[in-house]
N, C-alpha and C positions, 0 to 999 in steps of 0.2 A: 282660678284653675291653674295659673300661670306655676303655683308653686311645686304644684306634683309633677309638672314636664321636667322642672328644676331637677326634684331629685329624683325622676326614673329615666335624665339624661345617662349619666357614669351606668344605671344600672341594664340599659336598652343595649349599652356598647358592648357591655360585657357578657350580657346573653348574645347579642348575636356575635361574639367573636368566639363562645362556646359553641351556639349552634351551627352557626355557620361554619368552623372547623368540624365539624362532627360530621355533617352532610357530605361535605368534600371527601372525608378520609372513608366512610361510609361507601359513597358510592364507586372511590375506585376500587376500593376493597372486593363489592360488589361486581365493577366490570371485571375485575382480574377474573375471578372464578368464572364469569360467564365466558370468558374467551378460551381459561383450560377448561371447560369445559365441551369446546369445538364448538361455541358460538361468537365465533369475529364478525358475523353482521351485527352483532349487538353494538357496538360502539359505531358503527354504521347508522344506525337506527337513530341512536343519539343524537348524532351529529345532523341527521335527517331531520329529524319532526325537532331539534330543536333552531334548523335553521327555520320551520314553517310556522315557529312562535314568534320569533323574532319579526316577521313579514308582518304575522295578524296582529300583534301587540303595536308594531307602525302603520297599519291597516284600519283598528280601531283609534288609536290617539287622531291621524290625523284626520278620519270623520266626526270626533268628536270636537275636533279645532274647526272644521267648516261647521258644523250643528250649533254649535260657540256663538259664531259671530253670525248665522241665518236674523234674516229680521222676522222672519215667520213666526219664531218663536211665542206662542201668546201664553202665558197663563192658564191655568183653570181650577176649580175648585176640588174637592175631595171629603168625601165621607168621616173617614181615617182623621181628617184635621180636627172634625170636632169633636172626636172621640179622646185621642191621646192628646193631650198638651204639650206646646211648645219648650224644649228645653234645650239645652246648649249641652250634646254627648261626646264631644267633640275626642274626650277620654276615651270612653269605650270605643268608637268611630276609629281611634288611631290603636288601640291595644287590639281590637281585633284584626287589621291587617298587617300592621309590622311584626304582633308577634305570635298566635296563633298560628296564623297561616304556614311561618315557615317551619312551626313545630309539628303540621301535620305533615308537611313535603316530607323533612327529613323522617319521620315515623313509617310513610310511605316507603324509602328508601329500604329500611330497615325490612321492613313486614314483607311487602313486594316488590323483589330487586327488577323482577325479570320484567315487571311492567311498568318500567319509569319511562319506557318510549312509548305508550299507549299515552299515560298521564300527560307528557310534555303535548302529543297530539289532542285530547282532550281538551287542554288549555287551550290550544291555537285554535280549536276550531269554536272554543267557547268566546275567546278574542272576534274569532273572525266572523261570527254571526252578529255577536253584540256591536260591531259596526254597521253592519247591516240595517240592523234594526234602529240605531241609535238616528243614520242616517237618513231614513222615512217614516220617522217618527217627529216633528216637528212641536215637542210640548215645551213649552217655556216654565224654566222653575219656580216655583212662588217667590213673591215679593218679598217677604217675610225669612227667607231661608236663614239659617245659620251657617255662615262658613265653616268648611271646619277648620280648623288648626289656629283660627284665628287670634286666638289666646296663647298659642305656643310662644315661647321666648323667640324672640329672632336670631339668637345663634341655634337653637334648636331647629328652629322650622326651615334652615339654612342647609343645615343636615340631611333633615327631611326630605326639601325639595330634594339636594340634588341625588339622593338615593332614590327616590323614586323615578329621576326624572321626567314625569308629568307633572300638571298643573292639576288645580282643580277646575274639571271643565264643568261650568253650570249650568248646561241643558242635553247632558247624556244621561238623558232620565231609563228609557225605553230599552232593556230592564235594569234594573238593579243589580250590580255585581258583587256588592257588597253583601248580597242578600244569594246568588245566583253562585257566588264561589264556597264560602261554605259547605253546602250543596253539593256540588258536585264534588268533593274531598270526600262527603259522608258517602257518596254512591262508589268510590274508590273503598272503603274500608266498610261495604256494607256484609260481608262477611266478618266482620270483629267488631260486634257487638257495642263495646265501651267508646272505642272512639267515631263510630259511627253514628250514636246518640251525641255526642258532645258537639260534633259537627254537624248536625242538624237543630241541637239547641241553641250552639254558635250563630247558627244562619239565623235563627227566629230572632236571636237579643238585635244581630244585625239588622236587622227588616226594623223591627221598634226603632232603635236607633236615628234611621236614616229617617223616617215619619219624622219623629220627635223635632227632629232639628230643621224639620221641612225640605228637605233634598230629593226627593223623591215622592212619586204619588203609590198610591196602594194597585193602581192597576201594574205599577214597574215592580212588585213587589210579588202579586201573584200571578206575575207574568212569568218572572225568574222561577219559580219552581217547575212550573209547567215546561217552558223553552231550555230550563238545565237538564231538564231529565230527559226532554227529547235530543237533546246536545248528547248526552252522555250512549243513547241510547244507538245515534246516528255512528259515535266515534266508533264502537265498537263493530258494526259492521263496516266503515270506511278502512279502518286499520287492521283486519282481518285482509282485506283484498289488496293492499298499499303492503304488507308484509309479503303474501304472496307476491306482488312484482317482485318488491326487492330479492327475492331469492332466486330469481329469474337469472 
């Protein structure tokens, strides 16, 4: 597998120095007009719910660094293992979050400007539950698991890490995010049809995925659909009354 990370290194750089230029130029484009527009708490907003990602995103990593090292952690079996076979996705595992994901953010951008401060809130409080959850939740990974990236070149998985900056922690089973972010993207674009199916089909190849390579159990799988949709469900009346302060 080692040789495809090879050659979709040069090719990963250069999409995201496409997309991630696009998003940027995208969304001040985007705040310009909302402020002539006689909305300056919007850059407000921004700066707001994206300081409360930054909190839940160091909120979740570091319950998932104490869940890490719990000795509680035990094993347990699963349905799901005997059905789908063990395999090493380690590929799709890494093509669906480095590059999907930020192809729906910026589409998001595009589609719906006025609600990238609900989105950024959505995320944190999808961060912020999933810590929650990760942290009284005490299930140890299977023995058996596949790393992922383990196959990646080490000048690539160098990159990797320090772009991502986490680790991979192996026992924030309790739910699936891999499976749970998808998801809640397609409940953002569930008014446009095409990319709301694709990010629901997204979420399902993800869920297989994480089985396959034993990262997760089937209950953190159809837990994430359930607790995303109630995430999703919660943000919108949270950020409805969190708008009202601000205008206060």
């Amino acid at each position: 597998m080692q040789e495809y990370f090879i050659i979709l290194a040069p090719l990963l750089i250069f999409y995201y120095k496409i997309i991630m230029t696009t998003i940027i130029q995208a969304f001040f484009a985007n705040l310009k007009v909302e402020i002539i527009n006689n909305k300056k708490d919007f850059f407000f907003k921004i700066i707001f719910t994206s300081f409360i990602l930054s909190f839940a995103i160091w909120w979740q990593n570091t319950l998932s660094m104490f869940t890490d090292i719990s000795a509680l952690n035990i094993p347990v079996g699963d349905i799901l293992f005997v059905i789908i076979p063990k395999y090493d996705l380690s590929l799709i595992y890494f093509l669906g979050m480095w590059i999907l994901f930020p192809l729906g953010i910026g589409y998001a951008i595009y589609k719906i400007p006025e609600k990238i401060p609900f989105v950024i809130f959505s995320f944190a409080l999808f961060f912020f539950i999933r810590g929650i959850c990760i942290s009284s939740t005490y299930i140890g990974i299977p023995p058996d698991h596949i790393t992922p990236y383990l196959n990646i070149p080490s000048f690539f998985n160098l990159h990797l890490n320090i772009f991502s900056l986490v680790q991979f922690f192996r026992n924030d089973l309790f739910f699936s995010g891999h499976t749970g972010i998808p998801f809640l993207i397609s409940l953002f674009f569930w008014d446009f049809k095409i990319f709301r199916n694709i990010f629901i089909i997204i979420s399902i190849v993800m869920a297989v995925t994480v089985i396959s390579m034993r990262i997760h159990y089937s209950i953190d799988i159809i837990g994430a659909y359930f607790i995303t949709y109630g995430i999703f469900k919660t943000s919108v009346v949270a950020y409805a009354k969190i708008e009202k302060i601000l205008k206060v």
